[in-house]
C-alpha positions as CSV (number, residue, x, y, z in Angstrom):
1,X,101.7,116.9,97.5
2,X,104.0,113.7,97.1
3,X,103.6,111.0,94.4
4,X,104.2,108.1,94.1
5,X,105.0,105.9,91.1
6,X,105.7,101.5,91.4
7,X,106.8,99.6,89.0
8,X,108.8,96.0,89.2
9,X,105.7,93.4,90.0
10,X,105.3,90.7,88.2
11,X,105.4,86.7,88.6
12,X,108.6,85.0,89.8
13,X,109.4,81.2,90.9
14,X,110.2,80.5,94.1
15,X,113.7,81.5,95.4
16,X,114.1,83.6,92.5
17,X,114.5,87.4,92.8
18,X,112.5,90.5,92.1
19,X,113.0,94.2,92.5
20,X,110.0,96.8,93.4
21,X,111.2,100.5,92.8
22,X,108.5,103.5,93.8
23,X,109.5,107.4,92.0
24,X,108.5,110.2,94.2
25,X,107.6,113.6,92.6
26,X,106.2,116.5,94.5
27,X,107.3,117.9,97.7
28,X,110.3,115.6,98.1
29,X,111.9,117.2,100.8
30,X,109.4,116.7,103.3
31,X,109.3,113.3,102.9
32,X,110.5,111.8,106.4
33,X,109.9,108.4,105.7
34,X,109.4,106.1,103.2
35,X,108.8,102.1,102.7
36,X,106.8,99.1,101.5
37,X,103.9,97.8,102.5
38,X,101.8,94.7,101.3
39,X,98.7,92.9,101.6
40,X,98.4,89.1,100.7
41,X,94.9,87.8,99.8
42,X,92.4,87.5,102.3
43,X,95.0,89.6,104.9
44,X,94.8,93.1,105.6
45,X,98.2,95.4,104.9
46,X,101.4,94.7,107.0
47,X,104.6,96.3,106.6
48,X,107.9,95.0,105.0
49,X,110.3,97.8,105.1
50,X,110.8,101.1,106.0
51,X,113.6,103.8,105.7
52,X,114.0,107.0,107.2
53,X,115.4,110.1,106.2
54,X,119.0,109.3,108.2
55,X,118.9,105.7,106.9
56,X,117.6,103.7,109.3
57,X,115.8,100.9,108.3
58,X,113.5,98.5,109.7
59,X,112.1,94.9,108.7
60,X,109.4,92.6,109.0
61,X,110.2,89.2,111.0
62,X,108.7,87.3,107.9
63,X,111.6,89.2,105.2
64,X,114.8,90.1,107.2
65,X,117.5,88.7,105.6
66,X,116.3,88.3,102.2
67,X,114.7,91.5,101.2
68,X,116.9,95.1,101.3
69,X,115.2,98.6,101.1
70,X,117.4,101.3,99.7
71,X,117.3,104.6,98.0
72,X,118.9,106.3,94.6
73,X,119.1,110.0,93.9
74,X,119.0,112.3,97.3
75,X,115.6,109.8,98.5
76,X,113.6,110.3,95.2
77,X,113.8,106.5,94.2
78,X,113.2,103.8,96.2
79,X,113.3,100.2,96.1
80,X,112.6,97.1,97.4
81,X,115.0,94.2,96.4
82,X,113.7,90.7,97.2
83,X,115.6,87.8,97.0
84,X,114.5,84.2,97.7
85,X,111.0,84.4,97.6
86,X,108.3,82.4,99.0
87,X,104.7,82.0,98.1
88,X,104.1,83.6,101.6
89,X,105.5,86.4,99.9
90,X,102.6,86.9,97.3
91,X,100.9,90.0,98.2
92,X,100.0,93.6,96.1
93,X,102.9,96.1,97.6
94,X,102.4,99.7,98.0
95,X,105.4,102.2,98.0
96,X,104.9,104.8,101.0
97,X,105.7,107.8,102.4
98,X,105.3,109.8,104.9
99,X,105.5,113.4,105.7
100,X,105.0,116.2,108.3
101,X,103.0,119.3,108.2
102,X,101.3,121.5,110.9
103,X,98.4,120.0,109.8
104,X,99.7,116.5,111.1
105,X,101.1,113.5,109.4
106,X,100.1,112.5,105.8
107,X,100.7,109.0,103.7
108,X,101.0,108.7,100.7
109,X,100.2,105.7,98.5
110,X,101.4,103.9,95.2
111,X,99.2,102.5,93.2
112,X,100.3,98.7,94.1
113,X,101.9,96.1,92.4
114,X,100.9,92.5,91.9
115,X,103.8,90.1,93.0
116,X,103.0,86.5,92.6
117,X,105.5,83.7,93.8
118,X,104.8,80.2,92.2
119,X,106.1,76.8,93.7
């Protein structure tokens, strides 16, 4: 079992800054992947960022260049900095991750955090 544990939402003013992190508890290890999802009102859930286990990461279109995924502690924190934010970019984001069993591949899901970018 993995869990996982946001905190950072909140409201911010345009072009202003914000930082998501997401603790993971549990079976750490067997975590291959993790990232952030979101879903903005009245859209269903696209990704924002994602980070394997050797670092790689990957982007949405919408963020590259102004948000960063990165990890603390050996993988067990993550975060999502975001820097000049849009209104586009008001959404709940969920902390994921992802692992591998012989039963098959299992996500796992933050509770979600309210971000809320004002003109």
């Amino acid at each position: 079992q993995v869990q996982l544990v946001e905190s950072g939402g909140g409201l911010v003013q345009a072009g202003g800054s914000l930082r998501l992190s997401c603790a993971a508890s549990g079976r750490m290890f067997a975590i291959n992947i993790m990232g952030w999802y979101r879903q903005p009102p009245g859209r269903q859930r696209e990704l924002v960022a994602t980070i394997i286990r050797g670092g790689s990461t990957n982007y949405a279109d919408s963020v590259k260049g102004r948000f960063t995924v990165f990890r603390e502690n050996g993988k067990d924190l993550l975060y999502l900095q975001m820097t000049d934010l849009k209104p586009e970019d008001t959404a709940v984001y969920y902390c994921n991750a992802v692992t591998f069993s012989p039963s098959g591949r299992t996500d796992y899901w933050g509770q979600g955090n309210q971000v809320t970018v004002s003109s």
